[in-house]
TORKOL-4160 file (C-alpha; in steps of 0.2 Angstrom, whole numbers, padded with zeros to 4 digits, m for minus):
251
<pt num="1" X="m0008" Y="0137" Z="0116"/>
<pt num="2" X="m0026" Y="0143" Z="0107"/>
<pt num="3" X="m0039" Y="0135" Z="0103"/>
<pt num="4" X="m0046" Y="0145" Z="0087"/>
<pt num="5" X="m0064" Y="0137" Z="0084"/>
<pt num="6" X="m0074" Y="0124" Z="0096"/>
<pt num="7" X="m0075" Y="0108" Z="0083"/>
<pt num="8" X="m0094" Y="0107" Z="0087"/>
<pt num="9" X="m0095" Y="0122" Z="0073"/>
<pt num="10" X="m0088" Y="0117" Z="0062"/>
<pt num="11" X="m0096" Y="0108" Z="0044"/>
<pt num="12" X="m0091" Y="0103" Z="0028"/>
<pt num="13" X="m0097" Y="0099" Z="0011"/>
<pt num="14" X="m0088" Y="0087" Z="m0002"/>
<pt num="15" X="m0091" Y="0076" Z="m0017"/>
<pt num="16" X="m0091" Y="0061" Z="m0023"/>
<pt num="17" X="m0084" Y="0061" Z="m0041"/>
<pt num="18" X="m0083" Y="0051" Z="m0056"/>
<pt num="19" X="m0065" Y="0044" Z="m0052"/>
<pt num="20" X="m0072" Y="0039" Z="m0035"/>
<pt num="21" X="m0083" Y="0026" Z="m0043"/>
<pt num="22" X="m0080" Y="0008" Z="m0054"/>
<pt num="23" X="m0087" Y="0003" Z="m0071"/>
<pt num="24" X="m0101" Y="m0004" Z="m0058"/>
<pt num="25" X="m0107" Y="0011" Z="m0052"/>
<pt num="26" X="m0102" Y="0009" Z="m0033"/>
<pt num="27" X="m0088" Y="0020" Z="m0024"/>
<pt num="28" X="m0070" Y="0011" Z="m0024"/>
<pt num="29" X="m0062" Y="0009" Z="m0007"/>
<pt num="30" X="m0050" Y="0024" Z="m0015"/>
<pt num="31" X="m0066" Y="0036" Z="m0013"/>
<pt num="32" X="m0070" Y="0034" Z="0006"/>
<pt num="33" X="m0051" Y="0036" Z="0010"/>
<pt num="34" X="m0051" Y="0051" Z="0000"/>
<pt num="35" X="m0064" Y="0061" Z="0006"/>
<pt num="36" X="m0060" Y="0055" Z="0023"/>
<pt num="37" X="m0041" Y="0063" Z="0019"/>
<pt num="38" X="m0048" Y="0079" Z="0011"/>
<pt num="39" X="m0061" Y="0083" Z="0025"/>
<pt num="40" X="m0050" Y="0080" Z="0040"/>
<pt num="41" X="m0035" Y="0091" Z="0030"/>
<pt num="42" X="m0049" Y="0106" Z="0027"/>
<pt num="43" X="m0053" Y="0105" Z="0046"/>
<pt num="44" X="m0037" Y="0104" Z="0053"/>
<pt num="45" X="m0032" Y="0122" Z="0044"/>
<pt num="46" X="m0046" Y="0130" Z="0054"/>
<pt num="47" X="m0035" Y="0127" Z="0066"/>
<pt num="48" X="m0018" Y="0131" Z="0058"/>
<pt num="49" X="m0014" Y="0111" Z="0060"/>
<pt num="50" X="m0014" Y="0108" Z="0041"/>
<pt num="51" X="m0001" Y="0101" Z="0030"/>
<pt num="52" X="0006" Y="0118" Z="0026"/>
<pt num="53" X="0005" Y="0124" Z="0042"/>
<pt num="54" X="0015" Y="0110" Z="0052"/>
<pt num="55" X="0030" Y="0111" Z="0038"/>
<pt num="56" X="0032" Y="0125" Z="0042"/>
<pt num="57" X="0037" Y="0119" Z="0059"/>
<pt num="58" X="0046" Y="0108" Z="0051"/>
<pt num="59" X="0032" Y="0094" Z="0056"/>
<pt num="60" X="0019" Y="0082" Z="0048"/>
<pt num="61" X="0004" Y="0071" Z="0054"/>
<pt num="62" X="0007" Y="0052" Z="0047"/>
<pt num="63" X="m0008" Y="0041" Z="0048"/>
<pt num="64" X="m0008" Y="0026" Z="0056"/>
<pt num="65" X="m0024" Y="0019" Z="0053"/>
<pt num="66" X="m0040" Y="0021" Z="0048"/>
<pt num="67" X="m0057" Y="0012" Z="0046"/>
<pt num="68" X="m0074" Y="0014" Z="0040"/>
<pt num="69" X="m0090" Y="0008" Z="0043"/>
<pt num="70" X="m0104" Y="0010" Z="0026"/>
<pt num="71" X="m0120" Y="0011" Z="0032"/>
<pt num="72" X="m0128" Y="0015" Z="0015"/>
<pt num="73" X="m0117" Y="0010" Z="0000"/>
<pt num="74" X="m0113" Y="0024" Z="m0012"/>
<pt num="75" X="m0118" Y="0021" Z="m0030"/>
<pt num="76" X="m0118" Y="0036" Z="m0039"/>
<pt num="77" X="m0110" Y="0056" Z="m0041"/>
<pt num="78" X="m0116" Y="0066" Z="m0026"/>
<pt num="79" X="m0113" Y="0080" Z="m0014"/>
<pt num="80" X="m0110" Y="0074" Z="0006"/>
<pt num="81" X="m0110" Y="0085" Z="0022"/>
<pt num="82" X="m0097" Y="0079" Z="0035"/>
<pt num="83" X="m0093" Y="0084" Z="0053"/>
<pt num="84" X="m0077" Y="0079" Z="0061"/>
<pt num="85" X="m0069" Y="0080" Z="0078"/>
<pt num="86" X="m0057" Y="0073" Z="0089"/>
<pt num="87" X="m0060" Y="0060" Z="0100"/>
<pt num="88" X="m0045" Y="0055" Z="0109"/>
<pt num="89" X="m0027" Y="0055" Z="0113"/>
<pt num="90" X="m0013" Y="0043" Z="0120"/>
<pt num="91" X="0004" Y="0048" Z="0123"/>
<pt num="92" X="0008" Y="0049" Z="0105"/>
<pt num="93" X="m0008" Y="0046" Z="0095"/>
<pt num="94" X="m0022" Y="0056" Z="0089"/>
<pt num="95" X="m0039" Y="0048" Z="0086"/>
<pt num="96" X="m0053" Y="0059" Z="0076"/>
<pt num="97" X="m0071" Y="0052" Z="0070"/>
<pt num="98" X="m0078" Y="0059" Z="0056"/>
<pt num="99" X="m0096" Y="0058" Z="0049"/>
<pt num="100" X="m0103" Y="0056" Z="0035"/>
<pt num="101" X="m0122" Y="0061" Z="0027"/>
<pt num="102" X="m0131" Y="0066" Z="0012"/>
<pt num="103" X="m0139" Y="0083" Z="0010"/>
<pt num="104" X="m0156" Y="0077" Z="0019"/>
<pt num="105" X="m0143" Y="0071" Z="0034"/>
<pt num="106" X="m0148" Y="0054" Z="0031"/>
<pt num="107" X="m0129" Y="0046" Z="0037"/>
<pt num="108" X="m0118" Y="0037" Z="0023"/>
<pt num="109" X="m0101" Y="0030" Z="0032"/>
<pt num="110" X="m0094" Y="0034" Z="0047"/>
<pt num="111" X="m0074" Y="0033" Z="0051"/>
<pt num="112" X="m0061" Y="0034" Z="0063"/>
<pt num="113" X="m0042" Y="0038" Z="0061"/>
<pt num="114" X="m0027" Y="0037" Z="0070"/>
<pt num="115" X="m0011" Y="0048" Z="0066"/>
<pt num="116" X="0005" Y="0052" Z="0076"/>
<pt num="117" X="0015" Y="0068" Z="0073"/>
<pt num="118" X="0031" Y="0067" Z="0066"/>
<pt num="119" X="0048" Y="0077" Z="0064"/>
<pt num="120" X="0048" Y="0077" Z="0043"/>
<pt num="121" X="0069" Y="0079" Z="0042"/>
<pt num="122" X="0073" Y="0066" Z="0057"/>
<pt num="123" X="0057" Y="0056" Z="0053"/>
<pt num="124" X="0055" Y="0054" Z="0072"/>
<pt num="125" X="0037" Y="0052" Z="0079"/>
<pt num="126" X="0036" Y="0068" Z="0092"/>
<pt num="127" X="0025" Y="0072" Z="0106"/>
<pt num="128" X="0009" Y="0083" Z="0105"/>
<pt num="129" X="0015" Y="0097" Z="0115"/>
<pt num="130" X="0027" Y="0102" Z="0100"/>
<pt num="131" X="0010" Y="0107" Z="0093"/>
<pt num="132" X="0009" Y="0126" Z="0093"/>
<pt num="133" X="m0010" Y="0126" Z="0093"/>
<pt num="134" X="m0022" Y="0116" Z="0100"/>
<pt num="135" X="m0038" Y="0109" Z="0095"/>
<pt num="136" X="m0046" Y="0106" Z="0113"/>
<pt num="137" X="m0048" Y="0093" Z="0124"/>
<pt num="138" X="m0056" Y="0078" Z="0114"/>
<pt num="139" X="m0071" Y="0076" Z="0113"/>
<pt num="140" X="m0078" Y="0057" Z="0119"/>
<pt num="141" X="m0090" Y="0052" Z="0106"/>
<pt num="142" X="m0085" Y="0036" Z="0096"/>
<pt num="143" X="m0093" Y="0032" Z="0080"/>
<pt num="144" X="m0087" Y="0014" Z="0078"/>
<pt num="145" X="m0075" Y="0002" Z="0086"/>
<pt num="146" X="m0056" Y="0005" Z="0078"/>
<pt num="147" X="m0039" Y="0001" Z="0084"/>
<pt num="148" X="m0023" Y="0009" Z="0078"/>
<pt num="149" X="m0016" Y="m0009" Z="0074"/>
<pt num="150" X="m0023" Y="m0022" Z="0061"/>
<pt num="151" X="m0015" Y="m0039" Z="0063"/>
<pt num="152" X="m0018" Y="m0056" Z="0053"/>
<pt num="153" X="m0012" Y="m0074" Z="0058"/>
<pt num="154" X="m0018" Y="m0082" Z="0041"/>
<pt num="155" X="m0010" Y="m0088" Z="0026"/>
<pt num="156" X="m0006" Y="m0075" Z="0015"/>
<pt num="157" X="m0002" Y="m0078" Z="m0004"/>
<pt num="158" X="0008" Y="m0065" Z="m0015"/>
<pt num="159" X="m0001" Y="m0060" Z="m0029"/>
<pt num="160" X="0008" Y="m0046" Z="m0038"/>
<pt num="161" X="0024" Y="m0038" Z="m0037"/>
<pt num="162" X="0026" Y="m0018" Z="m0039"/>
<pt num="163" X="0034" Y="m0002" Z="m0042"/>
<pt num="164" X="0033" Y="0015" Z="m0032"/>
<pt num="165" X="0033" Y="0027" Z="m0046"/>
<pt num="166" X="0032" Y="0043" Z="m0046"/>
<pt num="167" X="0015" Y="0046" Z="m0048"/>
<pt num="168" X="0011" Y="0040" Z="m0031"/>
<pt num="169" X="0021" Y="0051" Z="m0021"/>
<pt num="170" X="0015" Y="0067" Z="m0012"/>
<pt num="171" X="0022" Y="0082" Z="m0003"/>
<pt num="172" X="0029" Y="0072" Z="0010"/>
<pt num="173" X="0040" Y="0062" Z="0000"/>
<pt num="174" X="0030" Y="0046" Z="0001"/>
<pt num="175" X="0017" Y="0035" Z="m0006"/>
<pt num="176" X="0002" Y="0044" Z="m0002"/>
<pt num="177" X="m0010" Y="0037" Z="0008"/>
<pt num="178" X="m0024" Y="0036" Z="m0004"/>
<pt num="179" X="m0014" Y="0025" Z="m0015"/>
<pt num="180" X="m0016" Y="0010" Z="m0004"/>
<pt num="181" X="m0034" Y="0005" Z="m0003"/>
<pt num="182" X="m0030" Y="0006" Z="m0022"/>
<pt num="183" X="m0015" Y="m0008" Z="m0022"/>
<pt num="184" X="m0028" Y="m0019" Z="m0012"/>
<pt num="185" X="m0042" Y="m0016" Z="m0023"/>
<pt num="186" X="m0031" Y="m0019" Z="m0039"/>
<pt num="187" X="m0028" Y="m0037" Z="m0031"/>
<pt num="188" X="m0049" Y="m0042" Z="m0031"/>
<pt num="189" X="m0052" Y="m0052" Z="m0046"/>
<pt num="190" X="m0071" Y="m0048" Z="m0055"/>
<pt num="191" X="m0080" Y="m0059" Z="m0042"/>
<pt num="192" X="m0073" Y="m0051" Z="m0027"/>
<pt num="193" X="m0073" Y="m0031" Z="m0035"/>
<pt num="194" X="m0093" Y="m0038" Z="m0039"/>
<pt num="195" X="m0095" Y="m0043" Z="m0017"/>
<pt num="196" X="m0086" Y="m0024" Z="m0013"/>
<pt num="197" X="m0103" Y="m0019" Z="m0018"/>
<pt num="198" X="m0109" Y="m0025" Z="m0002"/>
<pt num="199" X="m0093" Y="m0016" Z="0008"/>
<pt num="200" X="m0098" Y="m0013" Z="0024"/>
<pt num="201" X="m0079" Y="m0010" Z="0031"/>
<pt num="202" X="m0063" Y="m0006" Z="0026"/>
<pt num="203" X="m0047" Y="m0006" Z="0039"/>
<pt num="204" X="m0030" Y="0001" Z="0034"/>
<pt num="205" X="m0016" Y="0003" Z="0044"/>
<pt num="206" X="0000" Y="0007" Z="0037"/>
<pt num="207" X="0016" Y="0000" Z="0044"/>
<pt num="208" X="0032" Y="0009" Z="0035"/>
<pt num="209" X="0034" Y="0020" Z="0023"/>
<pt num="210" X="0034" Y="0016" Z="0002"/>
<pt num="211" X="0046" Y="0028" Z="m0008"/>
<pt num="212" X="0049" Y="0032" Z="m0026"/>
<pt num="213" X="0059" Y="0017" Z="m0034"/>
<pt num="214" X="0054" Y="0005" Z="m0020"/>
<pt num="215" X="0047" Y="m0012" Z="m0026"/>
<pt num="216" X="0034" Y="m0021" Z="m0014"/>
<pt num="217" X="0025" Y="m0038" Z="m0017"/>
<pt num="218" X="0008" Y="m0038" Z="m0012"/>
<pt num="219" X="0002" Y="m0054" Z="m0003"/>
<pt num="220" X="m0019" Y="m0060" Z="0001"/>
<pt num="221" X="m0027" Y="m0070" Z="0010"/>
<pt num="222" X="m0040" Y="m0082" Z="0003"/>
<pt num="223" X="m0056" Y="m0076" Z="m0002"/>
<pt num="224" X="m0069" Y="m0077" Z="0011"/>
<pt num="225" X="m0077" Y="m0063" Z="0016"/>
<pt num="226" X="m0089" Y="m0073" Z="0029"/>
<pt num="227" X="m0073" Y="m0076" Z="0040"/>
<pt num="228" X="m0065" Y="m0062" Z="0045"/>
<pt num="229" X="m0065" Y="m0052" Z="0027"/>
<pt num="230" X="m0052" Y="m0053" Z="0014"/>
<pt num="231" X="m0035" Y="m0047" Z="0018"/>
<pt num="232" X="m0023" Y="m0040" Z="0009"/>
<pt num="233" X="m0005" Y="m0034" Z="0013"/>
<pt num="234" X="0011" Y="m0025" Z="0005"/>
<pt num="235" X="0030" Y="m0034" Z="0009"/>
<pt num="236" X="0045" Y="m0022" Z="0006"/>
<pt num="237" X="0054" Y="m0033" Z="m0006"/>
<pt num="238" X="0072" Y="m0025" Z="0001"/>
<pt num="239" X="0068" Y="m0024" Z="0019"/>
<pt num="240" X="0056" Y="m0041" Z="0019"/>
<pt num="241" X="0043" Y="m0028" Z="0031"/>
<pt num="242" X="0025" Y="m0026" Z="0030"/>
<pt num="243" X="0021" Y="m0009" Z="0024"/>
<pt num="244" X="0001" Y="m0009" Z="0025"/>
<pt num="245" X="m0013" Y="m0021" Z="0027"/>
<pt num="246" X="m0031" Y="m0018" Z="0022"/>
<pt num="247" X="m0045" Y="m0029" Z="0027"/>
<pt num="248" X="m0063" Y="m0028" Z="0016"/>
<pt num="249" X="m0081" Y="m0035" Z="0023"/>
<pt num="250" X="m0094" Y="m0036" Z="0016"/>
<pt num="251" X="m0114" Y="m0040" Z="0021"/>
């Protein structure tokens, strides 16, 4: 295998747009998860590991988690630099850190995902050495504590019940990743959309797939962020599983 660039080199620029940001002025939970999404998809073709380049292989990555830590609320439009590599691997799973700063490198967020690689047509979870490049060997700097799995033991409440429509599906024939932080932020009432200004973390783990047609219920806990943070889940109405879970906490 080859390893086409050493990921210390390279850097990104991004932005934080309009539809990144509520009638409050701070960035929705949808806005970190998408510039996390479009940063690590721009690195990973540096390296021929990009959505295009892996189905053509006939593979994809699937996220399994991902978490962030805010260490300066965003509030407004603005360009960000990012860095990203990655920092370790299990017998299946990928973890990569990613970095976030403004212009003046003064640091913004900081995340850390976890993704397996998958066979698209068998929809099988396959070892890394079906990749045909390589990215190196990881490198072991940890920007915050994450785990691949998110569990909650409390009572959870359903709250709404919803459609997978069209609009929400991507290339891979599934609910894009993106749209969950949005399904858990549409469950907030004003009180609690008001105390996400104050978001200091934001977990996602995402448990099976949603597809086009599917209805889901989403379920929450109660609404304490001092205990844990808010929870918020999506139930298969067909299959009865769990689909995703987010959790929010705030300062």
């Amino acid at each position: 295998m080859m390893t086409l660039l050493n990921e210390s080199q390279c850097s990104y620029t991004c932005a934080v747009g309009l539809d990144m940001l509520n009638g409050g002025g701070f960035m929705k939970p949808y806005g970190y998860q998408a510039l996390i999404m479009d940063v690590a998809e721009r690195h990973l073709r540096q390296f021929r590991l990009g959505v295009d380049d892996l189905l053509r292989q006939g593979m994809s990555w699937v996220l399994v988690s991902s978490s962030v830590e805010i260490i300066q609320p965003i509030r407004e439009e603005m360009t960000l630099t990012a860095r990203t590599w990655h920092s370790e691997q299990d017998r299946l799973t990928f973890r990569r850190e990613l970095r976030f700063s403004d212009t003046q490198g003064h640091p913004l967020f900081h995340a850390a995902t976890f993704s397996v690689l998958m066979d698209v047509r068998e929809r099988k979870i396959l070892r890394p050495d079906r990749l045909a490049c390589s990215i190196g060997e990881p490198h072991s700097e940890f920007l915050l504590e994450a785990s691949p799995k998110l569990r909650f033991t409390g009572e959870m409440t359903p709250c709404d019940r919803r459609k997978v429509y069209p609009s929400c599906i991507d290339r891979l024939g599934h609910t894009n990743n993106c749209r969950y932080p949005e399904f858990a932020y549409d469950a907030l009432n004003e009180e609690e959309i008001a105390a996400l200004g104050s978001l200091r973390r934001m977990d996602i783990c995402f448990k099976s797939e949603l597809k086009q047609g599917e209805f889901f219920t989403v379920r929450r806990s109660a609404p304490d962020f001092r205990e844990g943070g808010l929870v918020i889940d999506g139930i298969h109405d067909d299959s009865g599983k769990q689909s995703f879970i987010v959790r929010f906490e705030v300062s």
